[in-house]
N, C-alpha and C positions, 0 to 999 in steps of 0.2 A: 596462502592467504596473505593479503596485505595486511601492514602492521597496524591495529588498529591503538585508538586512543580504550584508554580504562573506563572500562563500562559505570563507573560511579562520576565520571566526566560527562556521560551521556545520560545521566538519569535525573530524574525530576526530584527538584528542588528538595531541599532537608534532609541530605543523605541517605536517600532514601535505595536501597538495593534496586526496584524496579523501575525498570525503562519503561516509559510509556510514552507513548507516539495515535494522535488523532488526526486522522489524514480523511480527503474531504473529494465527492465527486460531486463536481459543480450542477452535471450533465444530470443526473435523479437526487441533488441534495442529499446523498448517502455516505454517513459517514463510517469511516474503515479504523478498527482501533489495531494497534502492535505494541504486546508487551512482553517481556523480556528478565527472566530472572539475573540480576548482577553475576552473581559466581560462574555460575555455570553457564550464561549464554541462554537458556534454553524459553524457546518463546512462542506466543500464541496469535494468531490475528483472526481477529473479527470482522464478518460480513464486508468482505472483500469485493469490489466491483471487478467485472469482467475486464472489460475496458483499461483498468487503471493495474492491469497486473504487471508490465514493466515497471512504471514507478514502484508499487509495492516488493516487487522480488527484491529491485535495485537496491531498496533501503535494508532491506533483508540480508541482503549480502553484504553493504557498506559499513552496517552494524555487525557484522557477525556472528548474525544469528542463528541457531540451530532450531527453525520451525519444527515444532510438533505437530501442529494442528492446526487448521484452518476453519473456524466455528462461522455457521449460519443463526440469529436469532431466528427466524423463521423461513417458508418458503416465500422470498421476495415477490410483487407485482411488478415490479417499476423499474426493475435492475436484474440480469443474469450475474448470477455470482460468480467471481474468481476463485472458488474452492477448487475446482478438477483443474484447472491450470496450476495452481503451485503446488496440488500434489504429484503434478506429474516433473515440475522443474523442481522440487524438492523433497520429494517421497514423502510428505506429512498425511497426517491424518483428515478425513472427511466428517467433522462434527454436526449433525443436525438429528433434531428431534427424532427420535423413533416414529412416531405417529403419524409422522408426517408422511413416510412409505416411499422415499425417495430413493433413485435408483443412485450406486455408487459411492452411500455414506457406508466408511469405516469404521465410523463409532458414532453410533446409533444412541442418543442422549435421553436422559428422563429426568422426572424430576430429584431431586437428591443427590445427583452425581456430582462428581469431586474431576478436575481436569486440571492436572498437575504438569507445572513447567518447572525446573531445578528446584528449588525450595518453596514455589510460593504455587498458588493453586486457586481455581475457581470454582465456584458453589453452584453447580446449575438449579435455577429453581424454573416451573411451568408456569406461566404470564399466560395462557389463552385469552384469546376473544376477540384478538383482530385475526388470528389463524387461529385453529387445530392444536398448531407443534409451533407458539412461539415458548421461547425461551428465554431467560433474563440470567446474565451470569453475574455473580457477586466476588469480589476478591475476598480475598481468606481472612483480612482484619476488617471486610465491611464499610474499608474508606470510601470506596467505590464501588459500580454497579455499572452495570450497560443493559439497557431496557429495550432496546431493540427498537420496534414500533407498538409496543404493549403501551407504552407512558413517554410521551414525547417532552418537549421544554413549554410548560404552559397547554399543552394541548393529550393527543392520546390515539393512535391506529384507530381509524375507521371498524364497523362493523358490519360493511354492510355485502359480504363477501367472500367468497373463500374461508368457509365454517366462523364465518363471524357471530358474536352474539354478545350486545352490551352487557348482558346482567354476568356471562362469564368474567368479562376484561372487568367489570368493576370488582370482583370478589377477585381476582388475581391484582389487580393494582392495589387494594388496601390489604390482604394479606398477605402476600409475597412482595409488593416494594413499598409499602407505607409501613410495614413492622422493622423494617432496617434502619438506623439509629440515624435522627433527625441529620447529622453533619455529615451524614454517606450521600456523595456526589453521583449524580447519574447523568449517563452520559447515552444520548438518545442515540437511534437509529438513523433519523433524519432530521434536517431543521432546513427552511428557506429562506428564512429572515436575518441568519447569522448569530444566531445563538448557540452556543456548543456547548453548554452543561448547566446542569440545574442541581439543585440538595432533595431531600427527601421533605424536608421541615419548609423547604419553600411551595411546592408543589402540595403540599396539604394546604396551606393557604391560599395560595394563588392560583392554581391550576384553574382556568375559566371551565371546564367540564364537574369536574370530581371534585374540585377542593374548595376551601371553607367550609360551608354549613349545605354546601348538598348534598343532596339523598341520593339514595340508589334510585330511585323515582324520577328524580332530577335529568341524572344522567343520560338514563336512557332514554328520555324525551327529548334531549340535546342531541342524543346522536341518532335517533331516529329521522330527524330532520335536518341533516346536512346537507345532503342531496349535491353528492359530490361526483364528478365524472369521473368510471373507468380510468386508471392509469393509464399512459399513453403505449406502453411498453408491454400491457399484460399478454398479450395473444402471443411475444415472446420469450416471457420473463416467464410466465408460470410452466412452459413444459421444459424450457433449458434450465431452471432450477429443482424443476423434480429430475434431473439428470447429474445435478448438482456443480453445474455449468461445462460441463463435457460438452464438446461440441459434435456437430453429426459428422464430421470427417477430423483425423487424424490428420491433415495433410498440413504441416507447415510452408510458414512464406520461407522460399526459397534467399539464399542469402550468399554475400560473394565470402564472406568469411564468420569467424564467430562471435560477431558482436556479443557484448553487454552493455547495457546500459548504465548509465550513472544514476545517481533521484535525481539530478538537475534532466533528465533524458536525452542524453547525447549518447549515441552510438562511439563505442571505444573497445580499444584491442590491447593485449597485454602485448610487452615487447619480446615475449618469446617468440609468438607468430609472423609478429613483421619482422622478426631476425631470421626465420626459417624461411617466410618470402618476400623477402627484401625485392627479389628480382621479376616479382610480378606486380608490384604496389610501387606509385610513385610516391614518397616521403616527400613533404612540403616543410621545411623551417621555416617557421613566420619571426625568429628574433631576427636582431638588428644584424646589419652585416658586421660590426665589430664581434658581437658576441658569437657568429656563427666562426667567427677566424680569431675568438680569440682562445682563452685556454679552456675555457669549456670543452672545445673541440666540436665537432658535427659529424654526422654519418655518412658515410662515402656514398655518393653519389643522389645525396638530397638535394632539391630545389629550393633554394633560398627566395622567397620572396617576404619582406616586413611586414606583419598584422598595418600599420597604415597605409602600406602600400599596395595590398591583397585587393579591394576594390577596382582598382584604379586597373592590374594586370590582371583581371581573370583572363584573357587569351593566352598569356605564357604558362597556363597549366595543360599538359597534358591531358586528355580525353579519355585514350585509349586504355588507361588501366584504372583500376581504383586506386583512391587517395587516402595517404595516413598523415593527418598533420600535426606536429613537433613541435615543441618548444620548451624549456629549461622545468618547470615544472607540469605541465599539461593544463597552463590554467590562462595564456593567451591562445594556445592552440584548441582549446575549447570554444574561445567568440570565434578564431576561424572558423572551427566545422560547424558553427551554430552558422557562421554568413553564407556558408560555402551550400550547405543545405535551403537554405533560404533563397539561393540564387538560382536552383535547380538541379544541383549535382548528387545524382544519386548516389555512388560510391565513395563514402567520405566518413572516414574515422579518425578521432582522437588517438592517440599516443597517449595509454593512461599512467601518470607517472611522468610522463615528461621523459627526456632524457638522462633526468636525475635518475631516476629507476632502471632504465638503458642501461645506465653506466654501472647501478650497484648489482645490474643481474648479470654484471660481465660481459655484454656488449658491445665493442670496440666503436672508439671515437676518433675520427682524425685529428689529428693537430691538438690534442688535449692534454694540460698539462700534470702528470701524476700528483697528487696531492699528500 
């Protein structure tokens, strides 16, 4: 594993041991939460999109994470979940409601459950009434909360579907997330407007359905006549999330080598593999031609051509093989494979690490001067 920086480097503000990462699908407005105990690495993510599971694994990995579990608040309309994919790229757990009778969850949740990552742990409590089986999970000192689509920012899940029923959602929204202490932030399932989290003491005043001085009477008059269309996704979303986003064939996209991704999503290769096939991949050096001849040194029989001058020579790249492209730390040879892919080239990966990493994984460099 690359050497990562100190997990209290990575964590949210006031020394606090927990990593916490809110990560956003523009495509259904769903947002995907990752948290992470200090000590021990050990971590959770919530309602994961399909779609966005390379970025997700990426930061997975980049962080150092040792996923447990992969939790659904509910069974999604609007979005198939990334749960069966990153248990299958990281052996985690399948969390969703029991009720909900889904094919392939591992831990089958209720309400009162405790879902523990190295020292710190979440409260599962039951939120129905936009589903059946939503779920709202609480962190262990109640700063926090993630409401799913039970209690949105200002707003609240629809009921008009899928075991909906206003008068349930209103007696799970004021007693399961209106009794958590007015400063516990909650962080919805979805927003379209650009809002990403609310308080509890705000949403009792302000929420235009539920809060101030409306009734239960109120409410469900308000949501009785929304009259809102079918999500665009449901006749997809709802049977690949009672699968728990398993897809109907196993078959992966075939690939020239074993990519990973980075979170920026550039396809990239550790320097073990392109030192094992050096002789089927053509290596691009985009540094300067001093730096490729000076004591850096460069890799025997790399193609030199300069990040400003890479535009200008795409015909002096070879064709016939895939491309790894190089440079001193992998961080101009990154806008190359970002232009290089842009341009049309299928086969094109980063050198992750650079030749910095090259060199400290024992590598051999021409012309480089021992330091």
């Amino acid at each position: 594993m690359d050497q990562l920086p100190p997990i209290s480097l990575l964590a949210a503000a006031g020394g606090s041991s927990l990593l916490f990462r809110q990560l956003f699908d523009a495509g259904s407005g769903t947002f995907t939460y990752l948290l992470a105990d200090g000590p021990s690495r050990q971590g959770l993510i919530i309602d994961p999109v399909f779609e966005q599971h390379n970025r997700d694994l990426a930061l997975i990995q980049e962080l150092g994470i040792a996923l447990l579990a992969s939790l659904d608040t509910h069974v999604h309309a609007d979005h198939v979940t990334g749960s069966w994919l990153l248990h299958e790229a990281s052996g985690c757990g399948i969390g969703l409601a029991a009720v909900a009778g889904a094919a392939n969850v591992t831990l089958p949740l209720a309400d009162g459950d405790q879902i523990s990552f190295g020292s710190r742990w979440l409260q599962v409590r039951a939120t129905p009434g936009h589903t059946n089986g939503c779920l709202s999970f609480v962190l262990d000192d109640q700063s926090l909360a993630f409401s799913g689509d039970a209690l949105l920012v200002r707003g609240c899940g629809r009921c008009d579907f899928q075991q909906g029923n206003a008068h349930t959602l209103w007696r799970s929204i004021n007693e399961q997330i209106f009794t958590l202490p007015d400063h516990c932030l909650l962080y919805p399932g979805h927003d379209y407007t650009g809002r990403n989290v609310t308080s509890v003491v705000e949403e009792k005043a302000y929420n235009a359905r539920l809060g101030g001085n409306a009734s239960e009477r109120d409410f469900v008059g308000h949501m009785a006549n929304l009259k809102l269309p079918h999500p665009n996704k449901i006749a997809e979303a709802l049977p690949g999330n009672l699968r728990c986003g398993k897809p109907h064939t196993s078959a992966t996209e075939p690939s020239w080598a074993p990519l990973s991704r980075s979170y920026a999503g550039l396809p990239e290769l550790n320097p073990a593999w392109v030192a094992a096939h050096q002789a089927s991949v053509t290596l691009l050096d985009v540094r300067s031609a001093e730096e490729f001849d000076g004591p850096d040194g460069h890799v025997a029989g790399s193609l030199l051509i300069p990040l400003p001058e890479l535009e200008g020579r795409w015909n002096e790249i070879p064709d016939d093989r895939p491309l790894v492209v190089v440079c001193h730390s992998g961080s101009r040879s990154a806008l190359a494979t970002q232009q290089l892919l842009k341009a049309g080239r299928p086969q094109v990966a980063n050198l992750r690490g650079g030749l910095g990493r090259w060199a400290a994984e024992g590598y051999p460099l021409l012309g480089a001067t021992p330091s």
